[in-house]
LUMSE-57986 format. One record per residue (C-alpha): residue in one letter; x, y, z. Coordinates in Angstrom, 1 decimal, always signed. Layout:
N
+---------+--------+--------+--------+
| residuo |     c1 |     c2 |     c3 |
+---------+--------+--------+--------+
|       A |      X |      Y |      Z |
...
+---------+--------+--------+--------+
***
This chain:
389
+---------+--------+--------+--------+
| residuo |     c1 |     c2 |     c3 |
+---------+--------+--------+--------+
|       X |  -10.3 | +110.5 |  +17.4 |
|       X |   -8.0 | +113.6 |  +17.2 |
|       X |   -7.6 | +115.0 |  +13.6 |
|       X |   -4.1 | +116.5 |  +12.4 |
|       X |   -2.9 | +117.5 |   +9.3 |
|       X |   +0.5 | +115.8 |   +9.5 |
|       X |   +1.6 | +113.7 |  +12.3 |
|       X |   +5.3 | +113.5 |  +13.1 |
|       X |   +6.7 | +110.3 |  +15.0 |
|       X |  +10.0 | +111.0 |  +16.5 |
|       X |  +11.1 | +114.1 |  +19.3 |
|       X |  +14.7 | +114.2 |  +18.3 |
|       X |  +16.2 | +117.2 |  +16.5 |
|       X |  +15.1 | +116.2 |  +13.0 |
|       X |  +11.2 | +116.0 |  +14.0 |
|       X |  +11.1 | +118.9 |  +16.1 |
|       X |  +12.3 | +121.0 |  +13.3 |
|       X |  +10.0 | +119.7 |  +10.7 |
|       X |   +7.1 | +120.2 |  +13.3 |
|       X |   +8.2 | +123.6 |  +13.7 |
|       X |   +8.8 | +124.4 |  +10.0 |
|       X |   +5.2 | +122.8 |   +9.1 |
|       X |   +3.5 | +124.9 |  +11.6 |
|       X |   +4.9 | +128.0 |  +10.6 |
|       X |   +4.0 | +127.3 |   +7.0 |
|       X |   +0.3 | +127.4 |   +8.5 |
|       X |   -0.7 | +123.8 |   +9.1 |
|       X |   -1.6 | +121.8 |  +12.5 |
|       X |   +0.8 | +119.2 |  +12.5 |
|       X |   +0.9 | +116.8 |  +15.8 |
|       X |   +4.0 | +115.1 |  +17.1 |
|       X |   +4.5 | +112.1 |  +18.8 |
|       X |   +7.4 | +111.1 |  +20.9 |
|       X |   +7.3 | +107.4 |  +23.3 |
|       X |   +9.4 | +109.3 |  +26.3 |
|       X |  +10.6 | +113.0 |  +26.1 |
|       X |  +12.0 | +115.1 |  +23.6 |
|       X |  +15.6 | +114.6 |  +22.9 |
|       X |  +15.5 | +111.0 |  +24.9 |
|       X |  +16.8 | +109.2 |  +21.9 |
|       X |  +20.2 | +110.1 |  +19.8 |
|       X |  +20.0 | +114.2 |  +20.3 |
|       X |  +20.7 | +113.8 |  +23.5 |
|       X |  +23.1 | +111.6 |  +23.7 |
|       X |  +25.2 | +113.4 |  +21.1 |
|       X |  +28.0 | +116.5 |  +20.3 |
|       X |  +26.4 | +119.5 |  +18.9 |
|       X |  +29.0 | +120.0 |  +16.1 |
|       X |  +27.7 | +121.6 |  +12.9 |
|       X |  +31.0 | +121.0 |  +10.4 |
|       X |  +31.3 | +121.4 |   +6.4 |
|       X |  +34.7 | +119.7 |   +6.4 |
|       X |  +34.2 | +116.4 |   +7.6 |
|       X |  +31.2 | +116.1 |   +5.1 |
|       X |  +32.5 | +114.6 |   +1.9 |
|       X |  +31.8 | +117.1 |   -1.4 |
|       X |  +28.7 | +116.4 |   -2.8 |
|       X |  +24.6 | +116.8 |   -1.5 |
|       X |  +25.4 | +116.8 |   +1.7 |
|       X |  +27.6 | +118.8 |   +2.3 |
|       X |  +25.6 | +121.4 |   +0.3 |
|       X |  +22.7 | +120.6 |   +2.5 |
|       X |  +24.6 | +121.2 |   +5.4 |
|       X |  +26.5 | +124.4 |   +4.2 |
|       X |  +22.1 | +125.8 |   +3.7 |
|       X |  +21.6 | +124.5 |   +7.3 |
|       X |  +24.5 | +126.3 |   +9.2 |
|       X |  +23.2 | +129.8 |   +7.1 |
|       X |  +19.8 | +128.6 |   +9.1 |
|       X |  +21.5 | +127.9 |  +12.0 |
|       X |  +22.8 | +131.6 |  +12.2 |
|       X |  +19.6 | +133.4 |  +12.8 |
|       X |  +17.9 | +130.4 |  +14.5 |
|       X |  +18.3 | +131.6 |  +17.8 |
|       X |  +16.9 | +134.8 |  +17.7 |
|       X |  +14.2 | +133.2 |  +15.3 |
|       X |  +13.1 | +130.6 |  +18.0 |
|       X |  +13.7 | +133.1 |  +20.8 |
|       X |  +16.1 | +131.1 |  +23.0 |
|       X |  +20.1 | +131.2 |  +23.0 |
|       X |  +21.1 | +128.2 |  +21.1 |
|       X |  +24.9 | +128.4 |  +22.4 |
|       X |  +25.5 | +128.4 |  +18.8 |
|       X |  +29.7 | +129.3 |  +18.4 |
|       X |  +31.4 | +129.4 |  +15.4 |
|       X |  +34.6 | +128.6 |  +16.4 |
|       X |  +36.3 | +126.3 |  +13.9 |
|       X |  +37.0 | +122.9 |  +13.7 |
|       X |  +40.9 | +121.0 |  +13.3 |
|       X |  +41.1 | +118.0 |  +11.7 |
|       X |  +44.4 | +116.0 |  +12.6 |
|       X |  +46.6 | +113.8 |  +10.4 |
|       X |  +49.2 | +111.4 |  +12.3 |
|       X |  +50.3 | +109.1 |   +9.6 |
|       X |  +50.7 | +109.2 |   +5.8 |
|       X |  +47.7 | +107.2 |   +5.3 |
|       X |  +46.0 | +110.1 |   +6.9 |
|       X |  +47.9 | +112.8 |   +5.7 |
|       X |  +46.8 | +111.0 |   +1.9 |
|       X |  +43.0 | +111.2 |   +2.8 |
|       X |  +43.3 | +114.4 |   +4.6 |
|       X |  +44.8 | +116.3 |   +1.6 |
|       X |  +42.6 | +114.2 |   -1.1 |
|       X |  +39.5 | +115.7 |   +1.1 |
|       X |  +40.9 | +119.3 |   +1.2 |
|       X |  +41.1 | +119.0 |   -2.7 |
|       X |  +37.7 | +117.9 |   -3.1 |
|       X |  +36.0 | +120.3 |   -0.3 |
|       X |  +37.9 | +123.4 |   -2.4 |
|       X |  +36.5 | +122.2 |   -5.9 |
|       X |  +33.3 | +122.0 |   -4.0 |
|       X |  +33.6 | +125.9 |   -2.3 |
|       X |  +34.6 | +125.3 |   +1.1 |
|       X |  +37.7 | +127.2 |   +1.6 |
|       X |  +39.8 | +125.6 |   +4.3 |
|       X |  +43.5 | +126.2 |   +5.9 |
|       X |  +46.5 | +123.6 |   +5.4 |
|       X |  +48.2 | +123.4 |   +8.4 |
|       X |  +51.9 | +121.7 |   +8.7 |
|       X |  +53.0 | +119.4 |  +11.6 |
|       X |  +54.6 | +122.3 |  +13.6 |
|       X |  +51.6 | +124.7 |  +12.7 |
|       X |  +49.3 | +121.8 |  +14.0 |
|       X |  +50.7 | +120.9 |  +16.5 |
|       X |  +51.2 | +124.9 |  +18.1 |
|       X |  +47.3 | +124.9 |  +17.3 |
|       X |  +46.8 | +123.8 |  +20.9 |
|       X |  +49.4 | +122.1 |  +22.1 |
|       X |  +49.4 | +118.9 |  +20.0 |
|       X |  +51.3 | +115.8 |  +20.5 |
|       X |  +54.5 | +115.1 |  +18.4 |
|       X |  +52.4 | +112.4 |  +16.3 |
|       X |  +50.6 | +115.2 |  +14.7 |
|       X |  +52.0 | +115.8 |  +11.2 |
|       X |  +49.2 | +118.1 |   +9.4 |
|       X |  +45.8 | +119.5 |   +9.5 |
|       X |  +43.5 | +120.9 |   +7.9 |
|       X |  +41.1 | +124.1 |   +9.8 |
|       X |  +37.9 | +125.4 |   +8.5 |
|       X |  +36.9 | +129.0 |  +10.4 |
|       X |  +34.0 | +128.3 |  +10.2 |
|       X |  +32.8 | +125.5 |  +11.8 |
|       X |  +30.5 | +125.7 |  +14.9 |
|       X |  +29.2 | +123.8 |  +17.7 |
|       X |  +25.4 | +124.4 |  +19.4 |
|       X |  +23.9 | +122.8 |  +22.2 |
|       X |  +21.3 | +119.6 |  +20.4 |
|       X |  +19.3 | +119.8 |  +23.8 |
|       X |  +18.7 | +123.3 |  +23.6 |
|       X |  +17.8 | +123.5 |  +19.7 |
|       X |  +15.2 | +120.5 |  +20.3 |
|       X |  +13.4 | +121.6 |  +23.1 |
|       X |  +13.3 | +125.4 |  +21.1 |
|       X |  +12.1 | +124.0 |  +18.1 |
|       X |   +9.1 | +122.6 |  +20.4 |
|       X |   +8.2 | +125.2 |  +22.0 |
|       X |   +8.2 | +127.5 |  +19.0 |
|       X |   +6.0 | +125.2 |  +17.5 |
|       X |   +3.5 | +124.6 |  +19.8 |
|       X |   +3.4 | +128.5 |  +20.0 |
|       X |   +2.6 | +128.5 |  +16.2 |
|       X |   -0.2 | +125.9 |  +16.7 |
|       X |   +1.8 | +122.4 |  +16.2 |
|       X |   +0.9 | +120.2 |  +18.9 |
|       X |   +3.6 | +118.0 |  +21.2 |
|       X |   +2.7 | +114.4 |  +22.6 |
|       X |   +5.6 | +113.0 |  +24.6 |
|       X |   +5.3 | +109.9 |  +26.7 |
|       X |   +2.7 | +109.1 |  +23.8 |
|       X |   +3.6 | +105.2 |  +22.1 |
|       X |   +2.7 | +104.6 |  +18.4 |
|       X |   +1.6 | +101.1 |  +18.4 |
|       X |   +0.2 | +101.5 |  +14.3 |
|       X |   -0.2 | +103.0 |  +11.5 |
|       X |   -3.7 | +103.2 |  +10.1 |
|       X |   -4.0 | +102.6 |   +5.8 |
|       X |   -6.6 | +102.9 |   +3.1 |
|       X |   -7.0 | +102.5 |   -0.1 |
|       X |   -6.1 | +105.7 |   -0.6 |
|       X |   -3.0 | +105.8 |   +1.6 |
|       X |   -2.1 | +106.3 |   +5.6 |
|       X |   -4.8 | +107.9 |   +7.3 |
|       X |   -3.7 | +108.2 |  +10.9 |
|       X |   -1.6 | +106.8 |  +13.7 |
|       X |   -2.8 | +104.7 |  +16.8 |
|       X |   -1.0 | +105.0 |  +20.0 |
|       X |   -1.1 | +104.0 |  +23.9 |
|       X |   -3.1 | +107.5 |  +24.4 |
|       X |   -6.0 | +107.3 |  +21.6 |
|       X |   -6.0 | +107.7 |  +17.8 |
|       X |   -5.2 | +110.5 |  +15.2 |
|       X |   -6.7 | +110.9 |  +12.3 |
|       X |   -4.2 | +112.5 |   +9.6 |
|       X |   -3.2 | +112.1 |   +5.4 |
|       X |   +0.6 | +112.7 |   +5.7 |
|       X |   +2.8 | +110.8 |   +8.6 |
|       X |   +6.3 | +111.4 |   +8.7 |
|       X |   +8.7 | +109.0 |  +10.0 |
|       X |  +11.5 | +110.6 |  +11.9 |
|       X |  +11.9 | +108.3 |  +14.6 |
|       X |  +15.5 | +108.2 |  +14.0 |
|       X |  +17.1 | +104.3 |  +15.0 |
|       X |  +13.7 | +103.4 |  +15.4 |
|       X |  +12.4 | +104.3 |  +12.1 |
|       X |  +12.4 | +100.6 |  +10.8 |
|       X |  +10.2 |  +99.9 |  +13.7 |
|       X |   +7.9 | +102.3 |  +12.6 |
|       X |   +7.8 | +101.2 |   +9.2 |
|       X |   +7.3 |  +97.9 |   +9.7 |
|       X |   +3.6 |  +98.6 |  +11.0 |
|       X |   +2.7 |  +99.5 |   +7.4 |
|       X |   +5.0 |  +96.8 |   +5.9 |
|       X |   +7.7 |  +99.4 |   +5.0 |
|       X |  +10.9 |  +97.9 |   +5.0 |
|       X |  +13.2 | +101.4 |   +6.2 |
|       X |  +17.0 | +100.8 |   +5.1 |
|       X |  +18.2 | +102.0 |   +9.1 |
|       X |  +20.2 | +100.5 |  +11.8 |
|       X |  +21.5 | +102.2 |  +15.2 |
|       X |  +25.2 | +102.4 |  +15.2 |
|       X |  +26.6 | +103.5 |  +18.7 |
|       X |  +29.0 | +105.9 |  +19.9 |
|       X |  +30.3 | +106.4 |  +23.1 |
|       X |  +31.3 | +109.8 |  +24.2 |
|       X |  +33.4 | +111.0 |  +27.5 |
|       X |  +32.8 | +113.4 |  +29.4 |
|       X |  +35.3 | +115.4 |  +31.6 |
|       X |  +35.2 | +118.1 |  +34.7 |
|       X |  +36.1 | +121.4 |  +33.5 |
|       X |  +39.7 | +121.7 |  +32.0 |
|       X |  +41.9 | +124.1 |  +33.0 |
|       X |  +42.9 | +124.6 |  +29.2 |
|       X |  +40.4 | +126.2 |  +26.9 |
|       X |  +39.6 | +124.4 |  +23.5 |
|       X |  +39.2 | +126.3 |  +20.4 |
|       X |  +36.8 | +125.0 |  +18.2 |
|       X |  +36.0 | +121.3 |  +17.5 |
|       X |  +39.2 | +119.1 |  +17.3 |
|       X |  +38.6 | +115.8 |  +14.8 |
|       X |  +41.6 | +112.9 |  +13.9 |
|       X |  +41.7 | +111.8 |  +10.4 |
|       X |  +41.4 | +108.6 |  +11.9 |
|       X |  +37.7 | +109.2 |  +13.0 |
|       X |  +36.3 | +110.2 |   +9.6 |
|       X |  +37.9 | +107.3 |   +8.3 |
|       X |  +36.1 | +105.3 |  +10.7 |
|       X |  +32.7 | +107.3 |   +9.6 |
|       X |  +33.1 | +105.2 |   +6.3 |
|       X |  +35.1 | +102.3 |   +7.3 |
|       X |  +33.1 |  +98.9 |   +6.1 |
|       X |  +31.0 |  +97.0 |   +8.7 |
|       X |  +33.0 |  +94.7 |  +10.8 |
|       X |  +36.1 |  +96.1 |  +10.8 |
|       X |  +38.0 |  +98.1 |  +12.5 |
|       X |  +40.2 | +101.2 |  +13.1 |
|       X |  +41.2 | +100.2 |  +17.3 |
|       X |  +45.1 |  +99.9 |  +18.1 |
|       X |  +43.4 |  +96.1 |  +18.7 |
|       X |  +42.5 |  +94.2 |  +15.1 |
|       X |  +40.2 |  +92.3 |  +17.3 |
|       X |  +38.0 |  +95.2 |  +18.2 |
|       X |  +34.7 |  +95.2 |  +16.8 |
|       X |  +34.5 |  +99.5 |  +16.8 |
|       X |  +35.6 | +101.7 |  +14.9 |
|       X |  +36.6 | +105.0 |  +16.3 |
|       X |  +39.0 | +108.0 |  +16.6 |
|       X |  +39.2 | +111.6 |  +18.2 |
|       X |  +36.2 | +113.6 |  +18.5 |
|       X |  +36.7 | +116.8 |  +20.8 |
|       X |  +35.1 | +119.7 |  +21.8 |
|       X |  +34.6 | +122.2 |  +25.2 |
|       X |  +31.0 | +122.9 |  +26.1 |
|       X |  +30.2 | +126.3 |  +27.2 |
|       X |  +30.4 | +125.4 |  +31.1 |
|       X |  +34.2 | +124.4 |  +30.2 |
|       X |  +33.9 | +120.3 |  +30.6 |
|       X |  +35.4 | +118.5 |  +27.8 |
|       X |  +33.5 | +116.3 |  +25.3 |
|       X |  +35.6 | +113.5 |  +23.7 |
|       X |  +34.7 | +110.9 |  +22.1 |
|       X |  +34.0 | +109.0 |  +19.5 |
|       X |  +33.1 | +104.8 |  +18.2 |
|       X |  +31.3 | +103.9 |  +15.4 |
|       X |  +29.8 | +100.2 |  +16.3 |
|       X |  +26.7 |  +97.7 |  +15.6 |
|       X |  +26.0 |  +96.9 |  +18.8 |
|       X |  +21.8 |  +97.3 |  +18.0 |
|       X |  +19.9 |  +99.0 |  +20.6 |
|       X |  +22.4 |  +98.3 |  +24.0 |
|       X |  +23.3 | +102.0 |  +25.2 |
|       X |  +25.8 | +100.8 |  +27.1 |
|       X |  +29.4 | +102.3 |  +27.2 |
|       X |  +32.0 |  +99.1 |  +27.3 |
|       X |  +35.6 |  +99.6 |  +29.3 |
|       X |  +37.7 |  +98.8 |  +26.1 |
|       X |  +36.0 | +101.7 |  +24.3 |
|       X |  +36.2 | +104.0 |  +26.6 |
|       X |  +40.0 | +103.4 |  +27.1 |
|       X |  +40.1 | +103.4 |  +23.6 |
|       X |  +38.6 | +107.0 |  +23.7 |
|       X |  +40.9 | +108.1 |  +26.4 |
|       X |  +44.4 | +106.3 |  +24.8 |
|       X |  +43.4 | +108.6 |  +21.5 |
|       X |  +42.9 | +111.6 |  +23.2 |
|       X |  +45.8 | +111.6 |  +25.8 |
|       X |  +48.4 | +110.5 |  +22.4 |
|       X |  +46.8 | +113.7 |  +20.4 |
|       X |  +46.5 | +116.4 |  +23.5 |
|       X |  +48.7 | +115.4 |  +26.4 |
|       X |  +48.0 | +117.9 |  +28.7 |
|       X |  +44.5 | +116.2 |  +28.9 |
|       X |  +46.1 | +113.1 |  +31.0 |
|       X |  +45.8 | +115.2 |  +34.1 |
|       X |  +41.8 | +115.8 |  +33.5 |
|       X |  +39.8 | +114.0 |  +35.7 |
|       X |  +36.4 | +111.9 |  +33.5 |
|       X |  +33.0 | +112.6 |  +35.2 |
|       X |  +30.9 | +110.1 |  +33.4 |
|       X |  +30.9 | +108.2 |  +30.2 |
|       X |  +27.5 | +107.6 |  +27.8 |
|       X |  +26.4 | +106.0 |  +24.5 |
|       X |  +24.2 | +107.0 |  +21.7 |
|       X |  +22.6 | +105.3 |  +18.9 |
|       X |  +23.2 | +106.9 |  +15.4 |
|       X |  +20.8 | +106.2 |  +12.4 |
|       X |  +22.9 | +104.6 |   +9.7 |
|       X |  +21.3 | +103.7 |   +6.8 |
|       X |  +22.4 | +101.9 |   +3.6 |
|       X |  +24.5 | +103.6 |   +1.8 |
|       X |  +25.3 | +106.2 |   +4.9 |
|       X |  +22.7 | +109.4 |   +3.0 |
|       X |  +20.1 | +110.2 |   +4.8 |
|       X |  +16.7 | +108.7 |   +3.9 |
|       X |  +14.2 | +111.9 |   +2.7 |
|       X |  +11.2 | +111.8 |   +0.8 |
|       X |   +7.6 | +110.2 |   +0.3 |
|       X |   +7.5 | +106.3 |   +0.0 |
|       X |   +5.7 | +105.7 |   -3.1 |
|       X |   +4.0 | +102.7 |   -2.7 |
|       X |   +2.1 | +104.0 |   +0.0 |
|       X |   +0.8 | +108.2 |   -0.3 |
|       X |   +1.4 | +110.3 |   +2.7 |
|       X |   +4.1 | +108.6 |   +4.2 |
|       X |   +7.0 | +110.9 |   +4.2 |
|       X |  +10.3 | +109.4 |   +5.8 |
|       X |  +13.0 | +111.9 |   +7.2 |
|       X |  +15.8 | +109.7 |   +8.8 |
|       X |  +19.3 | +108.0 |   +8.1 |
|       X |  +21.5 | +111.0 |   +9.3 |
|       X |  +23.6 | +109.0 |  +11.5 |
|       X |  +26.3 | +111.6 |  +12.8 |
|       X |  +24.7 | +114.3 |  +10.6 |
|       X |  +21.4 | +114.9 |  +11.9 |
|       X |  +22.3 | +118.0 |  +14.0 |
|       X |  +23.9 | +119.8 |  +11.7 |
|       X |  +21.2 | +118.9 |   +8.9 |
|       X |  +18.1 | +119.3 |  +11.1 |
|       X |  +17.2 | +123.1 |  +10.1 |
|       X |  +17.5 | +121.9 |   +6.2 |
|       X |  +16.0 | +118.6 |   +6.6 |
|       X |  +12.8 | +120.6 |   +9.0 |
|       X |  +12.8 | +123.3 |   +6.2 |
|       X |  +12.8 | +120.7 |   +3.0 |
|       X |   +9.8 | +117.9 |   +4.4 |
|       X |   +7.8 | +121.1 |   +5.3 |
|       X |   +8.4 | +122.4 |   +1.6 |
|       X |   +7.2 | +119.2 |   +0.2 |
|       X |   +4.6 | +118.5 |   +2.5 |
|       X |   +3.3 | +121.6 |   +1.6 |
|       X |   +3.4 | +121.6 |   -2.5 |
|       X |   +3.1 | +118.2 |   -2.9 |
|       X |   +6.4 | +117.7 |   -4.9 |
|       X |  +10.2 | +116.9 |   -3.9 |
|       X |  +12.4 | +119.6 |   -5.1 |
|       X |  +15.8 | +118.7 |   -7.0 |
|       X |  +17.3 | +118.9 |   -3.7 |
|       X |  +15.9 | +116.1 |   -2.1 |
|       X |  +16.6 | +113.6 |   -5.0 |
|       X |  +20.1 | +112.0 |   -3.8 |
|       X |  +17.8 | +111.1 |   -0.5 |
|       X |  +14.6 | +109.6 |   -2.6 |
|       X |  +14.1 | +106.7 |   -0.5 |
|       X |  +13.3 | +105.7 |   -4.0 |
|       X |  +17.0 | +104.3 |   -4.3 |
|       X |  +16.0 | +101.9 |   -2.4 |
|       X |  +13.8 | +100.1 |   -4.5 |
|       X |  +13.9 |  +96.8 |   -2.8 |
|       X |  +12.9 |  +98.3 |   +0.3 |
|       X |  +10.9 | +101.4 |   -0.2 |
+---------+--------+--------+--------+
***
């Protein structure tokens, strides 16, 4: 039996960076991933790291920490990140919009995010916009990195710091005591450890379920579309108000041109650094199928064609889903369970967890390390859960 001082289940961006943070805070922490890094939801995701589609309040004060980490993170981990701070656009096309678009301005300036009102023809000459656009709102700085590129730097920078990566490595239990967990058992021997963090993402119930932890998660999917390179240059990350509607719009319903749909959905656009477009994005309970259906893709495309016309005449390479970790009340789940003493769970960031990921790495290290959640962490205590947790 291998010994560890923490073992981390889950390779996505949120592991990786807590298994970087813990070993350059000086401990040997191990983590396990069932195929390879960034298999699961970071990479099959955008790479968009924006304040204004976060609603005022702890996360979007998390998130405002992480981007001021994100900044220095390449040079930090040694390896270009394609981190770009290029802006974001958020797009209103009817009043209904318009309404929640302003409402969230208002909120995000009380809160300290400074952002630009833009009118219909301002909008619209933003990048060629289509005639339903009637306002918008722009924060400067919003930016985009590349997920694939910030996992697989977080894990080599922490193996060079003395963490330890397992990939193609299965959990198949959780070992417990009477004095709490006291390691992990998996397809490739056993390891011996006091603190366990669950950050397998989707998959986190799964997890918890081996200790009798009910974990408040569920994948939601989201198909994106991918295009060749345009001939038109993007600037920034474009949203519709539509889309972070659909972010919060209840389960079973829908925000399709088709009351029958069972998505939710709206435009989510950005240009990756070799030029192809990104566009996507649905919000549906579909559990674990990957799959990318016709009607949502068409869906995808019908947005994006009303919003930027000139992207009719782009040609889509290929199309692919992802599975998001939604939990209960759509926070992310961070913090020790405490029914059960070294389990630490770091999951429930849905559509959040790249942007979060330097915080949320940061934050589990800090309380792995002294022992104690700071003030911080205590709108994620998976304590609010007291049913499950």
């Amino acid at each position: 039996m291998i010994s560890s001082d923490v073992v981390v289940i889950g390779g996505g961006v949120v592991g990786t960076a807590i298994t970087y943070y813990l070993a350059v805070r000086g401990l040997a922490p191990t983590l396990i991933e069932r195929h390879d890094l960034a298999s699961g939801t970071s990479g099959a995701c955008g790479g968009s790291i924006t304040m204004q589609t976060k609603r005022a309040g702890p996360v979007l004060g998390c998130a405002i920490q992480s981007q001021d980490l994100y900044r220095a993170l390449g040079d930090e981990l040694g390896h270009d990140l394609e981190y770009q701070e290029q802006g974001s656009l958020v797009v209103a096309e009817t009043d209904d919009e318009l309404e929640y678009l302003t409402a969230l301005v208002a909120a995000q300036a009380v809160a300290g995010l400074h952002l630009d009102w833009l009118d219909g023809p301002a909008a619209r000459a933003w990048g060629d916009l289509g005639r339903s656009v009637q306002g918008a709102s722009f924060c400067p700085t919003d930016a985009e990195v590349n997920p694939l590129r910030v996992v697989f730097a977080f894990g080599e920078a922490a193996r060079r710091h003395g963490g330890r990566i397992l990939t193609h490595t299965r959990v198949t239990g959780i070992r417990a005591d009477r004095d709490g967990v006291a390691g992990v058992q998996t397809d490739r021997g056993d390891f011996a450890a006091r603190t366990i963090v669950n950050a397998a993402g989707v998959w986190s119930s799964m997890i918890g379920q081996m200790v009798g932890v009910d974990v408040p998660v569920r994948p939601r999917r989201g198909v994106v579309v991918v295009t060749e390179p345009a001939p038109f240059s993007v600037r920034g990350t474009l949203f519709s108000a539509k889309y972070l509607i659909s972010k919060r719009h209840p389960v079973g319903g829908s925000t399709a041109n088709d009351g029958n749909s069972t998505f939710t959905g709206g435009l989510v656009l950005s240009e990756a650094v070799a030029g192809n477009l990104l566009v996507g994005s649905s919000r549906e309970f579909a559990e674990y199928d990957v799959g990318a259906p016709v009607d949502v893709i068409d869906f995808i495309v019908r947005e994006a064609v009303r919003i930027i016309p000139a992207i009719a005449g782009v040609r889509m390479i290929r199309a692919y889903a992802g599975l998001r970790p939604l939990s209960g009340d759509g926070l992310p789940i961070i913090g020790n369970v405490p029914r059960l003493p070294g389990l630490v769970l770091a999951t429930g960031h849905e559509g959040d967890g790249v942007a979060l990921a330097p915080w949320t790495g940061k934050a589990v290290a800090d309380l792995i390390v002294s022992g104690a959640p700071s003030e911080e962490l205590a709108p994620f205590d998976p304590r609010r859960f007291a049913e499950a947790v």
